[in-house]
C-alpha angles and dihedrals in degrees: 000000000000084000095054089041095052085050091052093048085051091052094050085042094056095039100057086034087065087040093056097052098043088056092041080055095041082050092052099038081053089048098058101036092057090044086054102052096030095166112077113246094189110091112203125222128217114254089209105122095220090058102060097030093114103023106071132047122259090270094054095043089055096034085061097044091055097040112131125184125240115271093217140003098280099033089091088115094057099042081052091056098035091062082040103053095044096054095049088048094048084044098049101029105017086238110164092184107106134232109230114206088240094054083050089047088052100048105043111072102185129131098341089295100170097037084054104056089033090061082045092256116142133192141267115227100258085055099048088054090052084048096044096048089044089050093046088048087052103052093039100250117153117222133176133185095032108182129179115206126193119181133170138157096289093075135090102273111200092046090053092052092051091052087047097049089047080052101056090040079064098058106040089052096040111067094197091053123109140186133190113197121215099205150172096239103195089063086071109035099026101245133102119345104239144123121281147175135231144145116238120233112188147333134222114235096190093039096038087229126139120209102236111203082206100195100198113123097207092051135082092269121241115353146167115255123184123261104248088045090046088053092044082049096067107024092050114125094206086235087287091291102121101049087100084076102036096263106126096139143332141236140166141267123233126194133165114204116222110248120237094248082056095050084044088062100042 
């Protein structure tokens, strides 16, 4: 019995030894890269109605209207469906009742979801799509086109960046489009490089810029980030150090909900 307990001791040692080191490096890798861009990229909008009434199109308006900030520090995927799903059900049904990110926790059963983000574990991107197309079929919301992009450093970069910038032309033209971005986070804002999960909300065609509904609730809010940082943002490896937890890159998630004079003719 002594000599299972004392293994067991060793294999938690190790393991938050591990744990330690890959955070201390996290927390380096952070450092220098703030030191090294000392001025802040993200510009931050005004979340005042009446400021961004005619600047942006019909989705962003209502995308912002309904932008909610995560509960804890892993539930970024669920602050990112929540504004998601109740713009798309006061789009598509006029509903003004709103979807709280407890009542989505407690209606879609996939992948231990809610025990997840309870316990402050968050989602790869494979998972967050699972997680996204079971939250849309449970609240009846009709897609099409559902596509799951990952992307890191070992593509081919400037082909990447042409199919993302055809992408966000997409959206920004399509009012029923949507995209969920998988980041590293501390590349925009400067903190902590670490995944994270938002909905997009537009993108400048003349300035090359993408509304980010950042849903971090420690963060500025939603703010406009530069395309090849943007790009940087969802393609970065994190120098290999979080593939102990299944983070080797990141992506997006774009999705086009059927309109209700589509769902009328099928």
């Amino acid at each position: 019995m002594l000599v299972k307990h004392i293994k067991k001791f060793n294999t938690s040692f190790k393991m938050n030894y591990r744990l330690f080191k890959v955070f201390l490096a996290i927390g380096y890798q952070s450092l220098k890269y703030r030191l090294r861009n000392r001025h802040r990229i993200a510009k931050p909008i005004s979340m005042d109605p009446k400021d961004f009434k005619n600047e942006f199109t019909y989705r962003a308006r209502h995308l912002l209207t309904h932008y909610v900030q995560q509960f804890n520090n892993a539930a970024c995927s669920v602050a990112t469906i929540a504004t998601i799903l109740n713009t798309a059900t006061e789009e598509n049904s006029h509903s003004k009742s709103k979807i709280s990110q407890q009542d989505i926790l407690n209606t879609v059963h996939v992948l231990n979801w809610k025990e997840r983000v309870m316990k402050r574990r968050g989602l790869q991107l494979k998972e967050l799509a699972v997680v996204v197309e079971h939250a849309l079929n449970a609240y009846k919301i009709k897609f099409k086109k559902f596509e799951v992009k990952y992307i890191d450093d070992h593509f081919d970069i400037e082909t990447e960046k042409k199919n993302l910038l055809s992408k966000l032309i997409s959206l920004q033209s399509t009012e029923n489009q949507y995209m969920i971005i998988h980041f590293n986070q501390g590349l925009f804002l400067r903190g902590l490089h670490l995944p994270h999960i938002s909905p997009i909300g537009a993108f400048n065609t003349i300035t090359k810029e993408i509304l980010v509904l950042d849903v971090d609730k420690y963060g500025p809010g939603p703010y406009w980030i530069p395309f090849d940082l943007f790009f940087k943002g969802i393609s970065d490896n994190f120098g290999g150090r979080m593939s102990i937890f299944g983070y080797s890159g990141g992506g997006y998630i774009c999705f086009t909900l059927t309109t209700p004079n589509e769902s009328t003719n099928q």
